[in-house]
C-alpha positions as CSV (number, residue, x, y, z in Angstrom):
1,X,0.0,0.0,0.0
2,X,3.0,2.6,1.0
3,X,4.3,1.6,-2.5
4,X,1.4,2.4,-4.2
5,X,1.2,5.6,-2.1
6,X,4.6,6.9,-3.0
7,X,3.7,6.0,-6.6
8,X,0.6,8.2,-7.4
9,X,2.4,11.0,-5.3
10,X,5.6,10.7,-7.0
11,X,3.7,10.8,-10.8
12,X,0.9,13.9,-9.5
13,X,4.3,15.3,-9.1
14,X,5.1,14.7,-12.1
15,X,2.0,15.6,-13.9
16,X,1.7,19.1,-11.8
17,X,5.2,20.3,-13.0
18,X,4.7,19.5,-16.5
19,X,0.6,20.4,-16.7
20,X,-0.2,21.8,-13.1
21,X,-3.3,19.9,-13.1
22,X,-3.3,18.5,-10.0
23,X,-5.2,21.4,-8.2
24,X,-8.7,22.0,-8.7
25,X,-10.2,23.4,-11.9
26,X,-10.5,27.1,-11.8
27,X,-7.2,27.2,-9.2
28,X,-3.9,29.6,-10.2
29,X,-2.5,25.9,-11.1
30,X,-4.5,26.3,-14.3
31,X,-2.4,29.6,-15.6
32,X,1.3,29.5,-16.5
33,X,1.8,32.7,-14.1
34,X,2.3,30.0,-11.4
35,X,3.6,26.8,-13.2
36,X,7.4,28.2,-12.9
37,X,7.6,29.2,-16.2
38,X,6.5,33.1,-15.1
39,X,9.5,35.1,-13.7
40,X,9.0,36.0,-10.0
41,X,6.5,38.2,-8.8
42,X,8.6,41.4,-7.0
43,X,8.4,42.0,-3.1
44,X,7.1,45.3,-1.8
45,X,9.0,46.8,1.8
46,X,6.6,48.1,3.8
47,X,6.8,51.9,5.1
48,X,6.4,52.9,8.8
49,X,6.0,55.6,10.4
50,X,3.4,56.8,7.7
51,X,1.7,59.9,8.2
52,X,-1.3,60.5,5.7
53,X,-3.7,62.6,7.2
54,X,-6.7,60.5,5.6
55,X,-9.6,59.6,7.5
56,X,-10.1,56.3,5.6
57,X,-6.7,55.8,6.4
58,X,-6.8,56.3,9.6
59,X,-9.6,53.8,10.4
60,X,-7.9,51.3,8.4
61,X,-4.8,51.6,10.9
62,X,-7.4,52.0,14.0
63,X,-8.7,48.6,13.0
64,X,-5.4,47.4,12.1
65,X,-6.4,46.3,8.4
66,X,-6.9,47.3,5.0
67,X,-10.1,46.4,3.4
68,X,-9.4,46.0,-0.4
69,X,-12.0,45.7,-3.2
70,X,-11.1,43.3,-6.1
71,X,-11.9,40.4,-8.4
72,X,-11.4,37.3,-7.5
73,X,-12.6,35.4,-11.3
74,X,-10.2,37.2,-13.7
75,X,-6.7,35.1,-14.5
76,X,-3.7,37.2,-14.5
77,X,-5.7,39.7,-13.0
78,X,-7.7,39.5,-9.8
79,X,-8.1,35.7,-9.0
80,X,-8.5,33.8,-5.7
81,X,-8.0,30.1,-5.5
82,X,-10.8,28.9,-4.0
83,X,-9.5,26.1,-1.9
84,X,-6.5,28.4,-0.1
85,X,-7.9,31.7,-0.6
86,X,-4.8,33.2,-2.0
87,X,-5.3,35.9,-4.5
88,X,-3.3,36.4,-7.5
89,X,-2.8,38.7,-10.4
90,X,-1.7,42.5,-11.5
91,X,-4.2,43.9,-9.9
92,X,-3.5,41.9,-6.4
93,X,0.1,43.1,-7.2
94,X,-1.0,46.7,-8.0
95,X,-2.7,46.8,-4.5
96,X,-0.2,45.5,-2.5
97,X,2.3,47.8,-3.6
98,X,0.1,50.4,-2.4
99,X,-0.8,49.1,0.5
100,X,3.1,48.7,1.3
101,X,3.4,52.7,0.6
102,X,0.6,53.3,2.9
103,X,2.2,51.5,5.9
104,X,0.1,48.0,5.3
105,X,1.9,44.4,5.0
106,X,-0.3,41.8,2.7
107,X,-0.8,39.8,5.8
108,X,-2.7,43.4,7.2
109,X,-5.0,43.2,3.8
110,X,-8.2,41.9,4.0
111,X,-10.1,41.3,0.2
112,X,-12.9,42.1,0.0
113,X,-15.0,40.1,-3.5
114,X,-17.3,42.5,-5.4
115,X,-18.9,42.0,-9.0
116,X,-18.6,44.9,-11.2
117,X,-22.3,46.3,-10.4
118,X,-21.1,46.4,-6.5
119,X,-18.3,48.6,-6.7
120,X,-19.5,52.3,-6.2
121,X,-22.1,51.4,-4.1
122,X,-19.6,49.5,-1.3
123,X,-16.9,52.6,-2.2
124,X,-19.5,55.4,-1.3
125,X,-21.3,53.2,1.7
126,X,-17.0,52.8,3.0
127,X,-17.4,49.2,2.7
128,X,-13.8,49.1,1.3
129,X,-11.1,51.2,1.7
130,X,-10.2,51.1,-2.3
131,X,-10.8,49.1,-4.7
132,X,-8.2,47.7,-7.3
133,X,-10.1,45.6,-10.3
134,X,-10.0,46.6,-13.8
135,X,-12.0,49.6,-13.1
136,X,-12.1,51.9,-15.9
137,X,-12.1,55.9,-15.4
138,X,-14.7,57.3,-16.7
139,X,-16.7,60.8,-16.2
140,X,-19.7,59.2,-14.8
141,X,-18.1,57.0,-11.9
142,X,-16.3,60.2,-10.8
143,X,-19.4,61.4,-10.2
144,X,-19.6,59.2,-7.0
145,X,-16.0,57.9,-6.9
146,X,-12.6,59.1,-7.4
147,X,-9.8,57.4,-9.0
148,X,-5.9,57.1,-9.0
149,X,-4.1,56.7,-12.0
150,X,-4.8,55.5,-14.5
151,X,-1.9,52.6,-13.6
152,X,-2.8,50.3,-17.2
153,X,-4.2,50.8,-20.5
154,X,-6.5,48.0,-22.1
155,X,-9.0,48.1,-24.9
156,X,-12.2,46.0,-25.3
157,X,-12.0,43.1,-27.6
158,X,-13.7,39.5,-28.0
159,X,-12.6,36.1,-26.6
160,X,-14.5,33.5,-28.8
161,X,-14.3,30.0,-29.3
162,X,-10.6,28.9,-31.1
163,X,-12.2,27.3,-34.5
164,X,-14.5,30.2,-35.0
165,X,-13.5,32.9,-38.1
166,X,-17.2,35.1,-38.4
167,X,-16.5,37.3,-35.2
168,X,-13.4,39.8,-36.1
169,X,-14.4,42.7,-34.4
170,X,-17.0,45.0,-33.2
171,X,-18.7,45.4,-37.0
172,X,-19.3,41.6,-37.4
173,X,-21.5,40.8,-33.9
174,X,-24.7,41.9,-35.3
175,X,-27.2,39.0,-34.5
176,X,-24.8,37.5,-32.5
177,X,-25.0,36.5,-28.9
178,X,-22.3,38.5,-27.3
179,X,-22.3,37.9,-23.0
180,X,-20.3,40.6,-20.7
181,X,-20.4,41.6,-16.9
182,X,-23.5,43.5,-15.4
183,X,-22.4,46.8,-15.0
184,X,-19.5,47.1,-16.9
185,X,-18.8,49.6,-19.4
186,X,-18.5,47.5,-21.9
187,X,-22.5,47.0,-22.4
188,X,-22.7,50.8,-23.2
189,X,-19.6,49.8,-25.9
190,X,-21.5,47.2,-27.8
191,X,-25.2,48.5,-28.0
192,X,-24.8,50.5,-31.2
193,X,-23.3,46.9,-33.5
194,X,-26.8,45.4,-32.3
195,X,-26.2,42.1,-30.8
196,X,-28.0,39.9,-28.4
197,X,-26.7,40.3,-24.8
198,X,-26.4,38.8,-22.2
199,X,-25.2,39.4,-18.6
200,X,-24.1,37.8,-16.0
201,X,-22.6,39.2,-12.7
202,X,-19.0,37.9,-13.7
203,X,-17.2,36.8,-16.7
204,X,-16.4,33.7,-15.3
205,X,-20.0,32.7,-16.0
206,X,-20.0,34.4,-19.2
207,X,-16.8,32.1,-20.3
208,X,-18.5,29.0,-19.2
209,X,-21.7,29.8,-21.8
210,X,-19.0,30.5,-24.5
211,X,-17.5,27.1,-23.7
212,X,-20.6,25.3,-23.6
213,X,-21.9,27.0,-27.0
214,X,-24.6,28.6,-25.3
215,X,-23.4,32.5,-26.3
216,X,-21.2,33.1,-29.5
217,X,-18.5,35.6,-27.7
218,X,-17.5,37.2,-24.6
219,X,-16.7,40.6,-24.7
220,X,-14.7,43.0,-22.1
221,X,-11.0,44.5,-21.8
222,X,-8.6,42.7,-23.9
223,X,-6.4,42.1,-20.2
224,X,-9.5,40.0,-19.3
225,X,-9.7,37.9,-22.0
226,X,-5.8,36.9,-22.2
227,X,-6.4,35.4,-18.7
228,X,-9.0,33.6,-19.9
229,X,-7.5,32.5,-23.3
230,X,-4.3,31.4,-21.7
231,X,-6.4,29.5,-18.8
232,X,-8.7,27.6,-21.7
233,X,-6.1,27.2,-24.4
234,X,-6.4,26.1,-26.8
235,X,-9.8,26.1,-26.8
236,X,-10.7,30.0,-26.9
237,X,-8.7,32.7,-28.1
238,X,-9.0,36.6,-28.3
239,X,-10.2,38.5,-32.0
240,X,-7.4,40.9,-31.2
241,X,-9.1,43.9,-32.6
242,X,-9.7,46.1,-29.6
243,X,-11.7,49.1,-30.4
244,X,-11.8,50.7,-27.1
245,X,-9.5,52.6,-24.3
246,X,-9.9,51.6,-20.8
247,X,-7.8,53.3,-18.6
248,X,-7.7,51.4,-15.3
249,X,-7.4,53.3,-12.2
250,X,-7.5,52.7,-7.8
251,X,-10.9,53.5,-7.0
252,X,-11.8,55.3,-3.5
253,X,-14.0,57.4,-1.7
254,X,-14.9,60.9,-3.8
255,X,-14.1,63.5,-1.1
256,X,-11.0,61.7,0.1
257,X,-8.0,63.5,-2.1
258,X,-5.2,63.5,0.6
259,X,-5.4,59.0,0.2
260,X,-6.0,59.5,-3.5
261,X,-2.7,61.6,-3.7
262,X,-1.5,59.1,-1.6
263,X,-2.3,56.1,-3.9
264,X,-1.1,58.2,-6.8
265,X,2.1,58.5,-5.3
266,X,2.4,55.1,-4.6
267,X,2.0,53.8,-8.0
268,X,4.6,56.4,-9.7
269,X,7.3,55.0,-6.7
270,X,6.4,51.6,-7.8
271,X,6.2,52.3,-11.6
272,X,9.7,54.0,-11.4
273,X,11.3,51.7,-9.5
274,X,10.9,48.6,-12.1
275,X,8.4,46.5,-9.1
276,X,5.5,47.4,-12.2
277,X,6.7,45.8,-14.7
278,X,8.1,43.0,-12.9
279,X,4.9,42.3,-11.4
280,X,3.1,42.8,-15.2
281,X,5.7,40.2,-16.6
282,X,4.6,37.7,-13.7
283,X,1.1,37.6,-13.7
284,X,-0.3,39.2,-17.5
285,X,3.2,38.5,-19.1
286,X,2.4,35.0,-18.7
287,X,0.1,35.3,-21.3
288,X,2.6,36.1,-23.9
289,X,2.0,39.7,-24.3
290,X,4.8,42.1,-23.8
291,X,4.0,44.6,-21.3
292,X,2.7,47.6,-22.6
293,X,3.9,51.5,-21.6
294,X,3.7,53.0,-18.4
295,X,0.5,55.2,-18.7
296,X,0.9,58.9,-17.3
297,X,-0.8,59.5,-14.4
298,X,-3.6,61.6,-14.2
299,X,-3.4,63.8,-10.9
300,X,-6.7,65.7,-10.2
């Protein structure tokens, strides 16, 4: 029996170094961000002595934690294993490296899970602290929210099925069954090429009906769909024809510009320092796609 034992644990060895299938479906195992072939995610030193005269802030170091917004179904981007509860991703990275510069370890970060449609509510209600998952600036979120950045670029595309050639771009989804996130910009994106849409509250649900046959594309920010692509290869793959411009920014509360400074000044440390694009080639990079420029930041 201890032969047998030391047999199937010596070949799922085997089998997770070569395939990292051994962990469930749906776990960072699935991604080649953590099957060693990714270069190493950067480590962040934490400050001390921090003195931001932020009242979110100073909560967050009252209660001893930092409550962070994020995805937790987006590969390379926001993801949480469900078995360990580790998060993973550029945007886990992107908030830890501010939480570092703010005086807060990852051990003192608490995530909090919220679907696209959630996010300005929880950030008005302070539910969160800030909020770090693909949100895109835009004039009508600032009416409630602020945001710092933008710290990545991306542009909305479509992540169909591998073998299919009559979706290439916005102009050919007419008719077609195209699924995205509720409340996401990129329903506003779509409307005027007439498909059929549908919504779910992630795009992890939306992937599953595009794998099943069920829906005929998925459609968000072209980041988004790499993780997914590189997760399902080769079974889906992205048009490639973005058509949008999503800048991606920290999102907090409105009348809190001291912390939004803050964050701001964060990322530019981090983005100067080369911890950006290390963690980009790490988690996104993964993907295959060479990370893009540094966007400018947009102080307000």
């Amino acid at each position: 029996m201890r032969t047998r034992r030391t047999l199937a644990v010596a070949l799922c060895a085997v089998v997770l170094t070569a395939t990292a299938a051994c962990g469930k479906d749906g776990s960072p195992g699935a991604t080649a961000a953590s099957s060693g072939n990714a270069p190493a995610l950067p480590t962040y030193t934490v400050k001390t002595d921090v003195k931001i005269d932020s009242a979110i802030l100073a909560e967050a170091k009252k209660r001893g934690q930092l409550i962070i917004g994020a995805k937790a179904d987006q590969p390379g981007l926001g993801f949480e294993d469900v078995a360990s509860g580790d998060r993973s991703g550029f945007d886990i990275e992107i908030a830890k490296m501010v939480a570092a510069d703010l005086g807060f370890s990852p051990q003192q970060i608490k995530w909090q899970t919220l679907v696209s449609s959630q996010r300005e509510p929880a950030i008005a209600k302070g539910q969160i602290d800030f909020y770090v998952g693909t949100y895109s600036i835009n004039d009508e979120r600032k009416k409630t929210v602020s945001f710092a950045g933008p710290y990545y670029i991306a542009g909305q595309d479509f992540l169909v099925k591998a073998d299919n050639t009559s979706i290439t771009g916005p102009e050919s989804v007419g008719g077609k069954n195209v699924c995205t996130a509720t409340g996401s910009t990129s329903i506003k994106n779509i409307q005027q090429y007439n498909p059929k849409i549908t919504q779910f509250d992630t795009y992890s649900a939306c992937v599953e009906k595009l794998l099943s046959g069920e829906v005929d594309a998925v459609t968000t920010d072209d980041a988004i769909l790499k993780g997914y692509a590189s997760k399902y290869a080769p079974k889906l793959k992205v048009v490639g024809k973005p058509f949008t411009k999503e800048n991606y920014g920290v999102g907090l509360n409105k009348d809190d510009a001291v912390l939004r400074n803050a964050i701001s000044d964060a990322l530019k440390a981090h983005e100067d320092n080369g911890d950006w694009k290390k963690a980009y080639d790490a988690t996104l990079g993964a993907s295959g796609s060479a990370a893009p420029a540094v966007p400018a930041l947009e102080r307000y």
